[in-house]
C-alpha positions as CSV (number, residue, x, y, z in Angstrom):
1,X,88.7,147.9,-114.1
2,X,85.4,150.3,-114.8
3,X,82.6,152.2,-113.1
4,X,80.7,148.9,-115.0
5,X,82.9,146.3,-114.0
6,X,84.5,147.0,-111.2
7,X,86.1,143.2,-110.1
8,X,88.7,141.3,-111.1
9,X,88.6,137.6,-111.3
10,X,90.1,134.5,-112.4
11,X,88.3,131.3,-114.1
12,X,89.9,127.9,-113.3
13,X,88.8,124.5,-114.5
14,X,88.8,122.1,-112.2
15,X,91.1,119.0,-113.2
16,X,89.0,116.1,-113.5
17,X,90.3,112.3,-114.7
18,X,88.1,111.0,-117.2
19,X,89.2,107.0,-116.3
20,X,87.3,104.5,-116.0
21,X,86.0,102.6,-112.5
22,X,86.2,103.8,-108.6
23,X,87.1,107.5,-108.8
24,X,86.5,108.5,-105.5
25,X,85.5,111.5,-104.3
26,X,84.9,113.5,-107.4
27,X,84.1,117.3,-105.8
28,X,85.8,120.3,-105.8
29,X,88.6,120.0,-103.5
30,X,90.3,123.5,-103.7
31,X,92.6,125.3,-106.2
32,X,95.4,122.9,-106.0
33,X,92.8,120.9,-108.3
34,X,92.1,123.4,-110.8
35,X,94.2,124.7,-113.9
36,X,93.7,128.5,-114.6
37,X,92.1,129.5,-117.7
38,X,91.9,133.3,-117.9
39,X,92.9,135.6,-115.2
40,X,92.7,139.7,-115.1
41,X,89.4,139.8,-116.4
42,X,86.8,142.5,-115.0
43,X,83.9,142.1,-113.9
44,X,80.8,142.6,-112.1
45,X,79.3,140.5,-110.2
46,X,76.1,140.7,-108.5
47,X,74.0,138.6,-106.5
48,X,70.3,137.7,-107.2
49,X,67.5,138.6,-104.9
50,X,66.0,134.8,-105.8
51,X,68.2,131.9,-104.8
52,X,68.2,128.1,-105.2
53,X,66.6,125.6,-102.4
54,X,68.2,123.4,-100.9
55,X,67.2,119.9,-102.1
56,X,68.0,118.2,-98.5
57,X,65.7,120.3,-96.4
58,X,67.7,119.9,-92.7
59,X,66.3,122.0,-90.0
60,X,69.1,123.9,-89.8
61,X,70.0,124.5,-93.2
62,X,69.8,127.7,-94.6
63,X,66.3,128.5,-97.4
64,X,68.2,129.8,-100.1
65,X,71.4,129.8,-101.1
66,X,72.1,132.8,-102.9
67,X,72.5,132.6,-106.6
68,X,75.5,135.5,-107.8
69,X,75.5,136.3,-111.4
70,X,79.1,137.4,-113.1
71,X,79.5,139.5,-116.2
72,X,81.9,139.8,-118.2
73,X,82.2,142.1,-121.3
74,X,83.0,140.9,-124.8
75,X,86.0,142.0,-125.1
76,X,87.6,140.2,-122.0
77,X,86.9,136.4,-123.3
78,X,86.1,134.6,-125.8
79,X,82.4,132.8,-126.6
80,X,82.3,129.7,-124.9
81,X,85.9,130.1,-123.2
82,X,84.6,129.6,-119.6
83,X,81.9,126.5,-119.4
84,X,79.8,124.7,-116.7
85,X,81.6,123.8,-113.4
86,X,84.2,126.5,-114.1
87,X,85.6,128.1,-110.9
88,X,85.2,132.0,-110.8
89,X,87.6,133.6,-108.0
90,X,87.5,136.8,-107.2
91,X,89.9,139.7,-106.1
92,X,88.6,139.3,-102.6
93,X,89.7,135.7,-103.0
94,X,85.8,134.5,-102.9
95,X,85.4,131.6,-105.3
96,X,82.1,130.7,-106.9
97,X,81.2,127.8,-109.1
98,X,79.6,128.3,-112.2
99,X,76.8,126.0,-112.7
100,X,75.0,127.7,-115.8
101,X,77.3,130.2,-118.6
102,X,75.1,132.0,-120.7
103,X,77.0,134.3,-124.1
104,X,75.1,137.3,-125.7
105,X,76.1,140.6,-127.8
106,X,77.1,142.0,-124.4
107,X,79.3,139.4,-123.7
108,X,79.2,136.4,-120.5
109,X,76.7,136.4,-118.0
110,X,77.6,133.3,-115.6
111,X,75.0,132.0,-112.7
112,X,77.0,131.1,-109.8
113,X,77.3,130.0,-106.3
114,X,79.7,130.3,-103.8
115,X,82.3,127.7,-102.8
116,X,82.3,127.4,-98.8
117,X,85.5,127.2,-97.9
């Protein structure tokens, strides 16, 4: 942990069966699904002042949903170690789904959003 990157998370994949024919429900159904793929990293994580809309447009539904962005430096994981879909969990035990990883010469900048519990 930094003045830079002051979290700590965890990246789990979720488990996914690549058969063939009905597969039921195929979402997210909570860490009991998931296999951890690197934990103890730092981070920051940050959330974005634009977010994404949502596509079914209830009355009730909220405008935005807030899109958070996670960095990670270099030297905590490897290029392409965490990939779309991957679950981000936090050490406040918020858990947010990576839906785009992006790797530069700083290291991983994931766009996320969070899982509702």
């Amino acid at each position: 942990m930094s003045f830079l990157y002051p979290r700590v998370i965890s990246i789990s994949r979720p488990n996914i069966d690549p058969g063939i024919g009905d597969q039921g429900y195929g979402a997210i159904r909570g860490p009991v699904d998931e296999t951890i793929v690197l934990s103890g990293l730092n981070a920051s994580i940050q959330r974005d002042r634009q977010g994404q809309r949502n596509p079914v447009g209830l009355p009730t539904d909220a405008a935005y949903k807030p899109i958070w962005h996670v960095y990670i430096p270099g030297s905590q994981a490897t290029r392409d170690s965490v990939i779309a879909n991957d679950v981000v969990t936090d050490d406040l035990g918020i858990r947010y789904q990576c839906f785009m990883p992006y790797w530069d010469s700083l290291g991983c900048h994931l766009s996320c959003i969070v899982l509702e519990p």
